[in-house]
C-alpha positions in Angstrom: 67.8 256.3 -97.2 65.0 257.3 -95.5 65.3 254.9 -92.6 69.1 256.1 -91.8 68.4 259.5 -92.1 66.0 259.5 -89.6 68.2 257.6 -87.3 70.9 259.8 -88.0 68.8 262.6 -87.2 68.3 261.2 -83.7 71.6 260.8 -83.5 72.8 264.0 -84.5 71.3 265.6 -81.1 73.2 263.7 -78.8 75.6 266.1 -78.6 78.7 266.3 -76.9 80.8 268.6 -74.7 84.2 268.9 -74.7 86.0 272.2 -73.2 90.0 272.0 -73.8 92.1 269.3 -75.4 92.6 267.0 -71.9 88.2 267.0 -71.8 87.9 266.3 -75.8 87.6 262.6 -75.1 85.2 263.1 -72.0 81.5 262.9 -72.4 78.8 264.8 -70.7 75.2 262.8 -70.4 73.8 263.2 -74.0 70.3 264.4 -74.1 67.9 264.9 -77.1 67.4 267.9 -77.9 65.1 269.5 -80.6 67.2 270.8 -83.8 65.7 274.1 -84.4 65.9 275.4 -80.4 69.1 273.3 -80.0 71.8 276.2 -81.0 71.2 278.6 -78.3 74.9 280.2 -77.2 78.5 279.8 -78.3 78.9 277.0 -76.4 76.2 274.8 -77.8 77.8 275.3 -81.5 81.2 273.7 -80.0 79.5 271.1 -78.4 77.8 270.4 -81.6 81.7 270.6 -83.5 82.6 268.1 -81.5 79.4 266.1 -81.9 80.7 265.9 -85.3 84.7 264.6 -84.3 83.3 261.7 -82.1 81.0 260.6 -84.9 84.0 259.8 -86.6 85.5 258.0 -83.6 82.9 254.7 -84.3 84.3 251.5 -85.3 81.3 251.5 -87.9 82.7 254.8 -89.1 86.4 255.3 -89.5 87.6 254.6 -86.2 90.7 252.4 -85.5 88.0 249.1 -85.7 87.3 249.9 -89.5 89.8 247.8 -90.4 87.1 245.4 -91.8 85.5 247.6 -94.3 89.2 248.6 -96.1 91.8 246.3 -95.0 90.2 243.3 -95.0 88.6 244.0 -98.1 92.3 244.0 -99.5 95.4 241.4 -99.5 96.9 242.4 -96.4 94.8 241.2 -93.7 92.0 238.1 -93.5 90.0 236.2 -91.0 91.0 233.1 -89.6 87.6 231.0 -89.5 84.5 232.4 -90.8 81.7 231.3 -88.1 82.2 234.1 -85.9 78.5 236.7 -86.1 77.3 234.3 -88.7 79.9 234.6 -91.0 79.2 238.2 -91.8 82.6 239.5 -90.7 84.0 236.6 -93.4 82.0 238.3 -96.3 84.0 241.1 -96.6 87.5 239.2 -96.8 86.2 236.2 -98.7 84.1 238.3 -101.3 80.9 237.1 -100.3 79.4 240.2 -99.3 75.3 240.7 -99.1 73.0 243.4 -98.9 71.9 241.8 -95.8 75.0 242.6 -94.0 74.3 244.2 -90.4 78.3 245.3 -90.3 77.8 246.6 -93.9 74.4 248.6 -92.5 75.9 249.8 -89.4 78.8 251.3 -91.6 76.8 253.0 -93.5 74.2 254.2 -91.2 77.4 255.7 -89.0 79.1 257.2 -91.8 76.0 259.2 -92.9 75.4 260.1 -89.1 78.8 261.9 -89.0 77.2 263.7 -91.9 73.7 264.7 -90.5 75.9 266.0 -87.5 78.1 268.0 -89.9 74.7 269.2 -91.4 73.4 270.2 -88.5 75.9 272.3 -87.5 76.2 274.1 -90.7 72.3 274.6 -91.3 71.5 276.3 -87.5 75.9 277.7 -86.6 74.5 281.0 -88.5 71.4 281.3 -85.7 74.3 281.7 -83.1 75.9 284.9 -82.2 79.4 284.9 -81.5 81.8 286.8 -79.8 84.5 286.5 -82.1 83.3 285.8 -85.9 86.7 283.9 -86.7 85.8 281.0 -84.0 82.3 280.5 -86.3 84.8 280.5 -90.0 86.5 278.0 -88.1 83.8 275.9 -86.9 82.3 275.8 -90.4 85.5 274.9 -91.8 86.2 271.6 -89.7 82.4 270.7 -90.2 83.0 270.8 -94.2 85.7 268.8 -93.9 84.8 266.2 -92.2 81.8 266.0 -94.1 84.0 266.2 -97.5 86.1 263.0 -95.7 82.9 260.9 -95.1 81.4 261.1 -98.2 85.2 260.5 -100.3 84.7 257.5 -97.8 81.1 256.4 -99.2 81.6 257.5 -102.7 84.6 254.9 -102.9 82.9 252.4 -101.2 79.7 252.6 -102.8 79.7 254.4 -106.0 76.8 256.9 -106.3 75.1 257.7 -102.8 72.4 259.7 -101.3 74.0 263.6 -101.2 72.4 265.7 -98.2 73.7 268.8 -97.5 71.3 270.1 -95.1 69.9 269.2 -91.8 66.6 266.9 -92.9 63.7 267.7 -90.4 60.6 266.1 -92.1 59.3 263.1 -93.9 59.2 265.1 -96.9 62.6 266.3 -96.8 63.4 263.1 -96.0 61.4 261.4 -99.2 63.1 264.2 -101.4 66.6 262.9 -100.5 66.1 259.5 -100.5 67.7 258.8 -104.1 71.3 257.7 -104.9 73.0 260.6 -106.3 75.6 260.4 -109.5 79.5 259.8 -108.0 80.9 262.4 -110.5 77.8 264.9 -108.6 79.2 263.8 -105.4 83.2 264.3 -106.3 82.1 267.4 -106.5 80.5 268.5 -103.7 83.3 267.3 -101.8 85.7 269.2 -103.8 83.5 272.2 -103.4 83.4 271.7 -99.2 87.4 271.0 -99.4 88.2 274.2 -101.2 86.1 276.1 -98.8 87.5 274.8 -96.0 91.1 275.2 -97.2 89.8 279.2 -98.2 89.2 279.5 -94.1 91.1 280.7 -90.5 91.9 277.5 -89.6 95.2 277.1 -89.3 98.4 275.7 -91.0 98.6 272.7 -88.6 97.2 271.2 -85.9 98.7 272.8 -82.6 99.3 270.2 -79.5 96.2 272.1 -78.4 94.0 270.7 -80.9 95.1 267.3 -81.8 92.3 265.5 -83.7 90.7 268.9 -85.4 91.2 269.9 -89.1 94.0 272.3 -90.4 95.0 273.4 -93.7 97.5 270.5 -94.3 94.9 268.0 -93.8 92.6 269.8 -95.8 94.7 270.3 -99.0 96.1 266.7 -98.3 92.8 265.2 -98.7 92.2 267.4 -101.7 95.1 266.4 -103.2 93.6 262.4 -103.2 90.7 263.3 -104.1 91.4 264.7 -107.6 94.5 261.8 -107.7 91.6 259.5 -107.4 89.2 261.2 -109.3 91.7 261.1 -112.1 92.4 257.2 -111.9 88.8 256.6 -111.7 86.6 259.0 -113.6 86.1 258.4 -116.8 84.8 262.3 -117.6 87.5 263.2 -119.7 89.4 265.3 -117.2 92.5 263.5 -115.9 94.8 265.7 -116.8 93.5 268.8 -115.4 92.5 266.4 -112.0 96.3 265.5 -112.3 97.3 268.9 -111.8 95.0 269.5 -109.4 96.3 267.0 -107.3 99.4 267.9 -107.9 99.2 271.4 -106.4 97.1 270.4 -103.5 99.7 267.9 -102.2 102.3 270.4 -102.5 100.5 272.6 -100.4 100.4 270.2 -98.2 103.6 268.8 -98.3 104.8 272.8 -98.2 103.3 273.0 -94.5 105.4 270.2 -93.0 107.0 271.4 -90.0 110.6 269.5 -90.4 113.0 269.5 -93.1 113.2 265.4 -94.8 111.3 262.7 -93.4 114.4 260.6 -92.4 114.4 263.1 -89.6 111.4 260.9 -87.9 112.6 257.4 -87.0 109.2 255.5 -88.6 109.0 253.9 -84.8 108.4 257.2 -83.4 105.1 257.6 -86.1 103.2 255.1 -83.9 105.0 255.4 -80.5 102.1 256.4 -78.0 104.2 258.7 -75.6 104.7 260.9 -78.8 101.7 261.3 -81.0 100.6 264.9 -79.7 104.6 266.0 -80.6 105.5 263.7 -83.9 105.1 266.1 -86.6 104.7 264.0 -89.2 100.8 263.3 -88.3 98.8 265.2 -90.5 94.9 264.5 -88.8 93.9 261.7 -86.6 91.2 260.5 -84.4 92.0 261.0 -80.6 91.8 258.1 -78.1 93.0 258.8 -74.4 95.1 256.4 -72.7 93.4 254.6 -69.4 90.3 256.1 -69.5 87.9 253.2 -69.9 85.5 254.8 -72.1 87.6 256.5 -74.5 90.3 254.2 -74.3 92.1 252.7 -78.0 92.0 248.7 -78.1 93.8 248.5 -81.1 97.1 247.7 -79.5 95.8 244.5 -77.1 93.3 244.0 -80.2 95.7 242.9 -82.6 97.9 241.0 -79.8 98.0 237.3 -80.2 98.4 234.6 -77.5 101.5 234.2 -75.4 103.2 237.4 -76.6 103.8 240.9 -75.1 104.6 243.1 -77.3 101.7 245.6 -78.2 99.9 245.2 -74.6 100.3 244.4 -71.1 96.5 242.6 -71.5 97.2 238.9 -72.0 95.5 237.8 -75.3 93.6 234.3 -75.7 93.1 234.8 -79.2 95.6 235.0 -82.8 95.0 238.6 -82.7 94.0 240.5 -86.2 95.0 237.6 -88.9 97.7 239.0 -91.8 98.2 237.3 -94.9 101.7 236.0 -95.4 101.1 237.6 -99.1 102.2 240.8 -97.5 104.6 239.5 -95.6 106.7 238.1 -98.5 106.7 241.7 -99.9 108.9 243.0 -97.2 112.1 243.8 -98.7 114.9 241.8 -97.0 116.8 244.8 -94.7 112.8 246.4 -94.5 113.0 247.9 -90.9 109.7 248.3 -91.2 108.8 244.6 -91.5 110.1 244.3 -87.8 108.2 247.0 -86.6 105.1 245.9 -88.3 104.4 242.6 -88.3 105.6 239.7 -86.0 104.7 235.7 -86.4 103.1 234.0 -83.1 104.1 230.4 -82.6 101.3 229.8 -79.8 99.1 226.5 -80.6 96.8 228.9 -80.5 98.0 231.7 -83.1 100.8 230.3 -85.3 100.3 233.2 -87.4 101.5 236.5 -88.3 99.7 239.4 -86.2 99.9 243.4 -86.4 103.1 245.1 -83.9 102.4 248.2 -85.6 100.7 249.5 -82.5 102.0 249.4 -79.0 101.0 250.4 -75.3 102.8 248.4 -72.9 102.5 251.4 -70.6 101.0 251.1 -67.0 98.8 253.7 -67.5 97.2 251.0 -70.2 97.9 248.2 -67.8 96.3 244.8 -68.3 92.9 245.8 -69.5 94.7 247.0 -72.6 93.0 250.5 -72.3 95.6 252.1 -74.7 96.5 255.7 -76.2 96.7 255.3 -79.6 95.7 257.3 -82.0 94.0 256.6 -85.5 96.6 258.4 -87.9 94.0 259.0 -91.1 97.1 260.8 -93.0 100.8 261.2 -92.7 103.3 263.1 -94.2 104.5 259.6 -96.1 101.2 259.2 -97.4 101.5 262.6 -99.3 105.0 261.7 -100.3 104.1 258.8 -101.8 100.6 260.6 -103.6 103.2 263.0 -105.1 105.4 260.0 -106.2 102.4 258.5 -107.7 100.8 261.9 -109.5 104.3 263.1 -111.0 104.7 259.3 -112.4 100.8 259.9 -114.1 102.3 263.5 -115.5 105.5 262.2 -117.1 107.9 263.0 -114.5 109.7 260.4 -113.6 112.7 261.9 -112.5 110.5 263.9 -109.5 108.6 260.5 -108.6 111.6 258.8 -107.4 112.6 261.4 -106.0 109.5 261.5 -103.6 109.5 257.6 -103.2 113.3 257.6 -102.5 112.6 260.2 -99.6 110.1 257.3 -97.9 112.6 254.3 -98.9 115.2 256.7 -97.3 113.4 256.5 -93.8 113.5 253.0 -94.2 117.3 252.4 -94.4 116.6 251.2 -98.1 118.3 252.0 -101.2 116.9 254.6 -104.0 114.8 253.1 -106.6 117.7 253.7 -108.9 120.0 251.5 -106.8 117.4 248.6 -107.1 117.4 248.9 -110.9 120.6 245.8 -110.7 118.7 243.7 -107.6 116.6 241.1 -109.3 114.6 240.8 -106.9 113.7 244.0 -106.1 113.0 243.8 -110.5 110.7 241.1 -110.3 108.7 242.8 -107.3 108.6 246.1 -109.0 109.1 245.5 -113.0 107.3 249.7 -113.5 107.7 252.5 -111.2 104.5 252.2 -110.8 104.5 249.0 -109.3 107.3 250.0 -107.3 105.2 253.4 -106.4 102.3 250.7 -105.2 104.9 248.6 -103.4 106.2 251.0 -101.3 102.7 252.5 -100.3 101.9 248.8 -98.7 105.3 248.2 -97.0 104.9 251.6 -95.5 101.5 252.5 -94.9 100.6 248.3 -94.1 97.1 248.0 -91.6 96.3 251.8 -91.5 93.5 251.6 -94.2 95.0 252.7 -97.0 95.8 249.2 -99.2 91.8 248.7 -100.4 92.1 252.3 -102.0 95.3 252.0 -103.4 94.4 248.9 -105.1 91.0 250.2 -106.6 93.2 253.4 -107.6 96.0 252.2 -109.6 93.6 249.3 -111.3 91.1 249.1 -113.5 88.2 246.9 -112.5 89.2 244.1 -114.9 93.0 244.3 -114.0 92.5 244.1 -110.6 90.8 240.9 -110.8 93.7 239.7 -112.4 96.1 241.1 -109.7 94.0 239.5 -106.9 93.6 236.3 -109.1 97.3 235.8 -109.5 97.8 236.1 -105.8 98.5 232.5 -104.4 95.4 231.0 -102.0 98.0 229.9 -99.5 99.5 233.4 -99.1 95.8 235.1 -98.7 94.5 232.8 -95.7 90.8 230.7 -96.3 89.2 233.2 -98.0 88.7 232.6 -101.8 90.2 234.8 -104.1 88.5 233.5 -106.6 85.4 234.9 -105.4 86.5 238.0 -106.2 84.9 239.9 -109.4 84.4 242.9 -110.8 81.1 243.4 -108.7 83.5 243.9 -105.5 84.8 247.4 -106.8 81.8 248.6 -104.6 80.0 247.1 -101.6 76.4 246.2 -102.1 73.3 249.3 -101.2 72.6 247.7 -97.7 68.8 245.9 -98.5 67.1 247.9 -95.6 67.7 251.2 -97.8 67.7 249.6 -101.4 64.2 248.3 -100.5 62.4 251.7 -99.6 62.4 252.8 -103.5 64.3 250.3 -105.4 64.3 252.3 -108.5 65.8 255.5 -106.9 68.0 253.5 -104.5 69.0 250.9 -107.1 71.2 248.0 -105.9 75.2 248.0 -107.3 75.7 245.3 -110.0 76.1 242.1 -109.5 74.2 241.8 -106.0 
């Protein structure tokens, strides 16, 4: 790692400033500053904090252009051709992935820059003095946690990773840390950073003041799917107790919602642009700001395919984001989500399915597309579903369909036990587990989550089997058949496997 560390580093001291909620998204020069004279005044530590937020904000990261390194890895969403960049975008939907990858390198090298940024506020915040010690608690806090969400990120992606905790300032340091580290060492640091941060000021939820910044919900929320996936991947001899933990977590969380059911929130309004600082069911997201042409979302005129209108004013000459008709088909027949989701393009051009999900047809977007949407990381359905799936894993049934009726509620649909006489409902969903699994990809379709599900409620082998059984037409070009047992994890990018290839030793299979 010791290549991306020291780019990181650099990275890490272009710092931003941001001064109230309408400024988060508006960037001051960056200069490079040295790290131990950097932290001078109050000031510089929240510049720093939100250093650390926009880090986040890169496609290569977990921005709302990840898409390729968790959707497209899973059934939902493909690629139309596979000659655009070389091909490289194509690996990751067609299971052809190498270490080679520049896309695979750039994520990785911006997912452990959010990290040195989170380690450089936490080794020098102390350095500071503050007027109010609450403000540095706080500051800690969010830094922890988005550090404990980067490296959940990396350790499901990758398997056992490089775990820095402090700010790396020479070659040595560097050469001491550049080793993969065991996952299970790695679960638990981000256990140990969650737990702090949920054990700090910050507050319950985010207020409309701080839209994009950790609270307590988010926090225990994450928590929660960490151990849930820690339980259905770990083979450590703890799923139980990780079961329970979960379980407690994502009632916390689900205890700090700020309405009563989630039929209260028409599913529309989740994603409707004029209401994402007021929709309470958004737990943490990543902040884009409508019209301004550097901090602008494109996700909305992104996904857009020729000759239609309905996510963007920006006319689009392309097919938009490709879906896989396997999706599709899974839609439930009176789904309102379905319509809200997903729409097929008849264009010469397109004649495909493409992502509605996400709209601004505003003038303040216009027709360069320079949309307002945010990139929701966790919802309120999202825990619903988690505690659907963890009270299945404990035995109790009757409380798992009682949380995934709540979300099939929303939808218009009827409760799971309704759909015990509709066959076809029975040959979608044979377990409540499948129907658990179901539900999280009708609902929670193109916002990241699908790739994770999948690796969580599979073994290695029997996923291969699941993806296997899929039919080629209903997946796009890419070959499912590629797919192995090697693709649980993406490949140690070559530049970093090569600097010690015993300590940074390549995944199987690549």
């Amino acid at each position: 790692m010791k290549k991306n560390i020291i780019i990181s580093t650099a990275l890490a001291a272009m710092l931003l400033s941001f001064s109230s909620c309408e400024s988060f998204l508006t960037q001051e020069n960056p200069n490079k500053i040295a790290a131990e004279s950097y932290f001078q005044t109050e000031n510089d530590a929240e510049r720093a904090l939100n250093g650390v937020y926009l880090a986040l904000r890169s496609n290569n990261c977990l921005g709302e252009g990840s898409t390729m390194f968790t959707e497209e890895r899973s059934d939902n969403m493909g690629r139309l051709d596979n000659q655009s960049s070389s091909g490289e975008p194509f690996q990751f939907t067609d299971f052809s992935l190498l270490p080679s990858n520049t896309y695979l390198k750039n994520h990785w090298v911006a997912m452990f820059t959010a990290v040195t940024r989170s380690n450089f506020l936490l080794t020098y915040i102390d350095e500071v003095a503050f007027e109010d010690e609450a403000v540095r608690t706080r500051y800690k806090a969010e830094a922890k946690f988005v550090r404990a969400l980067v490296y959940f990120h990396l350790v499901r992606k990758w398997g056992d990773v490089p775990l820095v905790t402090t700010y790396l300032t020479t070659t040595d340091e560097i050469n001491a840390n550049t080793f993969r580290e065991k996952k299970e060492t790695v679960y638990a640091q981000i256990v140990q950073d969650l737990k702090d941060a949920l054990n700090s000021n910050l507050p319950d939820i985010q207020p409309e003041s701080g839209k994009g910044r950790a609270c307590k919900a988010a926090v225990s929320g994450l928590l929660g799917q960490v151990y849930l996936t820690m339980a259905t991947t770990l083979s450590d001899g703890n799923k139980d107790s990780y079961l329970q933990q979960a379980k407690s977590y994502l009632e916390m969380c689900y205890g700090m919602r700020k309405f009563g059911s989630l039929s209260e929130i028409p599913y529309e309004d989740v994603f409707d642009v004029s209401k994402k600082s007021t929709c309470p069911e958004i737990i943490f997201q990543i902040v884009y700001k409508q019209g301004d042409k550097d901090y602008y979302s494109s996700i909305a005129a992104s996904n857009q395919a020729k000759g239609e209108t309905i996510n963007s004013q920006k006319k689009s000459t392309g097919a938009g984001n490709y879906v896989n008709t396997d999706i599709v088909k899974e839609y439930e027949e009176t789904d309102s989500r379905k319509e809200w989701s997903v729409k097929y393009a008849d264009d010469v051009v397109a004649k495909s399915y493409f992502i509605t999900k996400f709209r601004d047809v505003s003038d303040v977007a216009g027709t360069l597309g320079y949309g307002g949407n945010d990139w929701i990381l966790m919802r309120y359905a999202d825990v619903i579903l988690m505690l659907a799936e963890v009270n299945m894993y404990l035995g109790d049934e009757t409380a798992a369909i009682g949380y995934l009726d709540e979300v099939r509620a929303r939808a218009g649909m009827p409760g799971y036990a309704a759909m015990q006489s509709n066959a076809a409902y029975k040959t979608l969903c044979p377990t409540l587990k499948l129907a658990i699994l179901h539900e999280r990809r009708v609902e929670l379709a193109f916002e990241n989550h699908r790739w994770f599900d999948l690796l969580r409620f599979f073994t290695a082998n029997e996923l291969v089997t699941y993806i296997h059984n899929k039919k080629q037409d209903d997946y796009g070009i890419s070959n499912i058949k590629n797919f192995g047992t090697k693709d649980i994890y993406y490949p140690i990018p070559f530049d970093e496997y090569k600097l010690n290839p015993e300590l940074m030793y390549q995944n199987p299979g690549y």
